[in-house]
C-alpha positions as CSV (number, residue, x, y, z in Angstrom):
1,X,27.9,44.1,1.7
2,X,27.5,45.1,-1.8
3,X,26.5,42.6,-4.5
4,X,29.8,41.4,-5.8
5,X,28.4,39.4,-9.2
6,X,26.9,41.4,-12.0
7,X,23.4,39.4,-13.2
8,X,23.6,37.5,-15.7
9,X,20.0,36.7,-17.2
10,X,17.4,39.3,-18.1
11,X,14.3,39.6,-15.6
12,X,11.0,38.2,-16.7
13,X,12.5,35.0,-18.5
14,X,11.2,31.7,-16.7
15,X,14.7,30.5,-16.1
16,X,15.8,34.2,-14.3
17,X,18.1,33.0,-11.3
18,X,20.2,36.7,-11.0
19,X,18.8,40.1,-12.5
20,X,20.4,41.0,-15.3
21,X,20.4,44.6,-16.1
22,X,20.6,46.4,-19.7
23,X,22.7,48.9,-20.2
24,X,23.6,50.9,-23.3
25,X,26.8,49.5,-23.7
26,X,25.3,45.8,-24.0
27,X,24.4,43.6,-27.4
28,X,21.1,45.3,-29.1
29,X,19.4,41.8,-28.1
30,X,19.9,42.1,-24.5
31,X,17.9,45.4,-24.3
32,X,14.2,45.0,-24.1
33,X,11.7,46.7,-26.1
34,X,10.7,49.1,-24.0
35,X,14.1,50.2,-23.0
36,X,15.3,50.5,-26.4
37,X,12.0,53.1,-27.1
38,X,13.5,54.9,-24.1
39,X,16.8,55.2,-25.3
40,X,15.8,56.2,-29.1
41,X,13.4,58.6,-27.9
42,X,15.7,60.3,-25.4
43,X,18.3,61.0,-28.3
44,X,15.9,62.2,-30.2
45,X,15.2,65.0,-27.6
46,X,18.9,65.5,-26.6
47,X,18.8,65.7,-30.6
48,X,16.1,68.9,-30.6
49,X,18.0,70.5,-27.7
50,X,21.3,70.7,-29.5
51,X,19.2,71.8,-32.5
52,X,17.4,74.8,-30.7
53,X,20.9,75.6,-29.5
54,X,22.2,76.2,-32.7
55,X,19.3,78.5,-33.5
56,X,20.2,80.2,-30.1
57,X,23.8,81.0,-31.1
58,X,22.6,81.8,-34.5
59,X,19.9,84.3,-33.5
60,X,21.7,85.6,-31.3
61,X,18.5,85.8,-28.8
62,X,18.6,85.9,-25.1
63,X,19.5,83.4,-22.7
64,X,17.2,84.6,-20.0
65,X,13.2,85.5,-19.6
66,X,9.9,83.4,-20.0
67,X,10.0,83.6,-23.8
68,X,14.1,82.2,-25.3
69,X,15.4,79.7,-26.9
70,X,17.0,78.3,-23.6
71,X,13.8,76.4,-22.6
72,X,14.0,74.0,-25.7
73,X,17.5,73.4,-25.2
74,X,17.9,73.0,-21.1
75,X,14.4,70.7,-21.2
76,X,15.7,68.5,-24.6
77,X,18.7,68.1,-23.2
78,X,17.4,67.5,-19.3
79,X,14.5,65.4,-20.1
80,X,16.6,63.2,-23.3
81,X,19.1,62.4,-20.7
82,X,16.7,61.6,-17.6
83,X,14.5,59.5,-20.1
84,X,17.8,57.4,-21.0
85,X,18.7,57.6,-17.2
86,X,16.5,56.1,-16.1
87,X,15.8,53.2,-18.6
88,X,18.9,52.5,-17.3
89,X,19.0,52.3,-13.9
90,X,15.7,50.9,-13.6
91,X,16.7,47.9,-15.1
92,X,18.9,47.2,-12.1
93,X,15.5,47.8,-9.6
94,X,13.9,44.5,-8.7
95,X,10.7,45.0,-10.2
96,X,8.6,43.2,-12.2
97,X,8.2,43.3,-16.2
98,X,4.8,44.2,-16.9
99,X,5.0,46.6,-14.2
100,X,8.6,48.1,-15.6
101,X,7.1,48.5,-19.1
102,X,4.5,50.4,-18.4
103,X,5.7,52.8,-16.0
104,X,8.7,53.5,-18.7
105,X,6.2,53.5,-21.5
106,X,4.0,56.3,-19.8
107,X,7.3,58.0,-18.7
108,X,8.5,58.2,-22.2
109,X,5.5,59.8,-23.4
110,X,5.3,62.0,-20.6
111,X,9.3,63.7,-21.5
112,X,7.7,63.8,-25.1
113,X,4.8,66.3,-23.8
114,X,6.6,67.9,-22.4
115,X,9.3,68.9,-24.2
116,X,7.0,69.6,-27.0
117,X,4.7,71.5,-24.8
118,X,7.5,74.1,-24.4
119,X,9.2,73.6,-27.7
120,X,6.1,74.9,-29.9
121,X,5.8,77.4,-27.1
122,X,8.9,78.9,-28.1
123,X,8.5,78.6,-31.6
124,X,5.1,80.5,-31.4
125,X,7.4,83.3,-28.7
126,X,4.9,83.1,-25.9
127,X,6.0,81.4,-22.2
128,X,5.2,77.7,-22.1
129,X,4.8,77.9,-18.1
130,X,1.9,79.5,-16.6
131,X,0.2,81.5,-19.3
132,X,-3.0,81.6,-19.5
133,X,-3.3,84.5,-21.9
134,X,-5.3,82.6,-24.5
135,X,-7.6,78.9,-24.6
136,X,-4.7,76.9,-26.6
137,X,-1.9,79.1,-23.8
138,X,-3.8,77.5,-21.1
139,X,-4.3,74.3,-22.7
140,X,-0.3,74.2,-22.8
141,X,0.3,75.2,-19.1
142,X,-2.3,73.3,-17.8
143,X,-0.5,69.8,-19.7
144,X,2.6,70.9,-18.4
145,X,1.5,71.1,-14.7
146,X,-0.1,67.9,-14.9
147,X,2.4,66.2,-16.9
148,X,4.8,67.4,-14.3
149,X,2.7,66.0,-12.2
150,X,3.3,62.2,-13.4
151,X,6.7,62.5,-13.5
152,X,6.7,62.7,-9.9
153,X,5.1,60.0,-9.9
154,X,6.8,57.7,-11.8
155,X,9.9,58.5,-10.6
156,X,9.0,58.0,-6.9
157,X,7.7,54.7,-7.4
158,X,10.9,53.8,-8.6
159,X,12.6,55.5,-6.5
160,X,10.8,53.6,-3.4
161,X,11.4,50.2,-5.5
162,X,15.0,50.9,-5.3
163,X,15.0,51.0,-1.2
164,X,11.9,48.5,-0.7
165,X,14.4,45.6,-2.3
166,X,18.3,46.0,-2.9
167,X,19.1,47.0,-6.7
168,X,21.4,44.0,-8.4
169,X,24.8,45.3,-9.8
170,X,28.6,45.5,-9.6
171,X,29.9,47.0,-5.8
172,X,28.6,50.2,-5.4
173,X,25.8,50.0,-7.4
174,X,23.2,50.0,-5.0
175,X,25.0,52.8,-2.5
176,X,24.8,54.4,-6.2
177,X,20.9,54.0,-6.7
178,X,19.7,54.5,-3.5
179,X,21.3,58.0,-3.4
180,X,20.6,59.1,-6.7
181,X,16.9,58.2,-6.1
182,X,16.9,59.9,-2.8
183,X,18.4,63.3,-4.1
184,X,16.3,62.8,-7.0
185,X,13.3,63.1,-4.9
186,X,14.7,66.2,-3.2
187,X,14.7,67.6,-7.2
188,X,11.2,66.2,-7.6
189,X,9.8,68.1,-4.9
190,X,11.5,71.3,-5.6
191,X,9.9,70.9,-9.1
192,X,6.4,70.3,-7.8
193,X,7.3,73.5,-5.7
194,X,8.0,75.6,-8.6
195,X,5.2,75.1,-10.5
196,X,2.8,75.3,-7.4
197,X,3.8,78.4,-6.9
198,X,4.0,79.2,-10.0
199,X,0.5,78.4,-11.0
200,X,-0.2,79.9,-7.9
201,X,0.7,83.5,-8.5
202,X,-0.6,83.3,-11.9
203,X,-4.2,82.5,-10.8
204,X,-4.3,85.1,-8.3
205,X,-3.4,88.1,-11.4
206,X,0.6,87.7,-10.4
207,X,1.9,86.5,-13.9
208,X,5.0,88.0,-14.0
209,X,5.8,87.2,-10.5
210,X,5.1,83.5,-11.7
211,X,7.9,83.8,-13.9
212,X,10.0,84.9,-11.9
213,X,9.4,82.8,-8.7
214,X,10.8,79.7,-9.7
215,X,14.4,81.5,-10.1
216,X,16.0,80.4,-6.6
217,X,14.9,77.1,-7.1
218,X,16.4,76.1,-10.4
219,X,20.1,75.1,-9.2
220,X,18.2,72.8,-6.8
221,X,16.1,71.6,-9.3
222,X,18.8,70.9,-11.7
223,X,21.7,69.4,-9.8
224,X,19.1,67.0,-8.0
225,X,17.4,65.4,-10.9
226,X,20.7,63.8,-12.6
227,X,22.2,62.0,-9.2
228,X,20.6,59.3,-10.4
229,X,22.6,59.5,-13.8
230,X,26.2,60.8,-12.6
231,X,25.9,58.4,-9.4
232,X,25.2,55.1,-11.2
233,X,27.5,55.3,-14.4
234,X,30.5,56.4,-11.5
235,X,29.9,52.9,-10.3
236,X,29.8,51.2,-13.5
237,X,32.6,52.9,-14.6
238,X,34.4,51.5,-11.9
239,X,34.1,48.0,-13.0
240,X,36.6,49.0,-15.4
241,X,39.3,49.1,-13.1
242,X,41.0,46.9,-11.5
243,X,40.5,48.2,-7.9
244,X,38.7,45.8,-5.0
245,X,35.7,46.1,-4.4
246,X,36.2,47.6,-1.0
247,X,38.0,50.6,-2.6
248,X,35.2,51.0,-5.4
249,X,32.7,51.0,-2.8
250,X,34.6,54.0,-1.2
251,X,34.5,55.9,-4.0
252,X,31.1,55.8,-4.8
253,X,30.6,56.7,-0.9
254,X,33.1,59.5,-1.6
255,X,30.7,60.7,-4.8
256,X,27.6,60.7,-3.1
257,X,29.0,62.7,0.0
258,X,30.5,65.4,-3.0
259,X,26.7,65.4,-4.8
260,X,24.9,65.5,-1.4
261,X,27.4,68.8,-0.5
262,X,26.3,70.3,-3.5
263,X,22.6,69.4,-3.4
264,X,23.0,71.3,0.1
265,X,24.8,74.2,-1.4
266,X,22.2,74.8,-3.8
267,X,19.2,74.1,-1.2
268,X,21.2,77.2,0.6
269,X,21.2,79.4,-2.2
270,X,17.1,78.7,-2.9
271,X,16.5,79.7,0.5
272,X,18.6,83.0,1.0
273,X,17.2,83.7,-2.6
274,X,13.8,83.2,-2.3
């Protein structure tokens, strides 16, 4: 059965009977510290991607290749909107405070890195992602591989802390969570796949084949890292009507079977493409 009560007192207070989680939409004093950082810092990206948009549109430059304004505005936008995503939904994972602020605080910095990794990359018109055409090139690449690398991470430790105990929440939630966490680790690994291979070609004198390699993968990559954004809100949206909880627990089922169809459509396409 699906928790039926929302929480009502924030974790890590000495009197904590329910998880509470913070959301967003709730008072400015019910959001901790760390979650508020997260959610100021991930508009700030969102903020630069819409920016580098407009300077898109205005140039008029290309949409597609290693070196174009896309890559500012698809990773500001992406990573402002995991980083808030997951501020989020973590609060309704049953894990401990200490343990919650640094993991956030170390994932905050990470989407920081990287985003500005590739944002002075494309201000300087040179690929962020493998290029190792000069020291400082390298430097960049090399940060970005590893950074990507703690974002994996991250993410699947709280990914495994949303199935090793139930997530609190309204009905649906935790249906909501635990998908979104598993299809986020499908978009995890097809990350860590990209830039293997990526990495890979370039080392062995293949750089423009690096670029290129990580095409068939992208519509994985992207549709798999926000279940755990679309799936949640869907179920808290849901508390906002006046359905049972039976029925809002259906849709949410009804959601995830829709994502999980197109995670598999696009896990189709990577493969006949590759």
């Amino acid at each position: 059965m699906e928790n039926r009560t929302a929480a009502t007192t924030p974790a890590g207070r000495a009197d904590d009977r329910v998880h509470r989680p913070s959301t967003p939409l709730r008072p400015r004093h019910d959001i901790r510290p760390v979650e508020g950082i997260c959610y100021a810092t991930g508009a700030v990206l969102i903020a630069s991607g819409l920016v580098h948009l407009v300077v898109l549109v205005a140039g008029g430059g290309s949409w597609d290749g290693p070196v174009s304004w896309r890559k500012p505005v698809t990773f500001g936008l992406s990573f402002g909107l995991t980083l808030i995503a997951i501020a989020w939904v973590s609060s309704y994972l049953r894990i401990g405070v200490r343990a919650r602020t640094v993991l956030l605080g170390v994932f905050a910095a990470d989407c920081v890195l990287e985003v500005a990794g590739i944002t002075v990359q494309a201000w300087r018109r040179v690929p962020s992602h493998f290029n190792m055409e000069t020291p400082f090139d390298t430097g960049v690449s090399m940060a970005l591989a590893v950074g990507g690398g703690v974002l994996v991470v991250i993410l699947s430790v709280l990914s495994a802390a949303a199935f090793l105990r139930r997530p609190a929440g309204p009905p649906g939630m935790a249906l909501a969570l635990r998908a979104g966490c598993g299809i986020l680790v499908i978009g995890l690994l097809s990350g860590a796949a990209m830039i293997a291979r990526g990495v890979y070609l370039t080392r062995t004198g293949n750089q423009l084949a690096g670029y290129t390699s990580t095409a068939s993968l992208k519509p994985l990559h992207g549709v798999s890292l926000h279940a755990v954004l679309v799936l949640p809100v869907l179920a808290r949206l849901l508390v906002m009507t006046s359905w049972s909880a039976h029925t809002r627990v259906s849709v949410v089922r009804a959601a995830v079977g829709c994502y999980a169809t197109a995670v598999a459509a696009a896990l189709v396409w990577a493969v006949v493409a590759y």
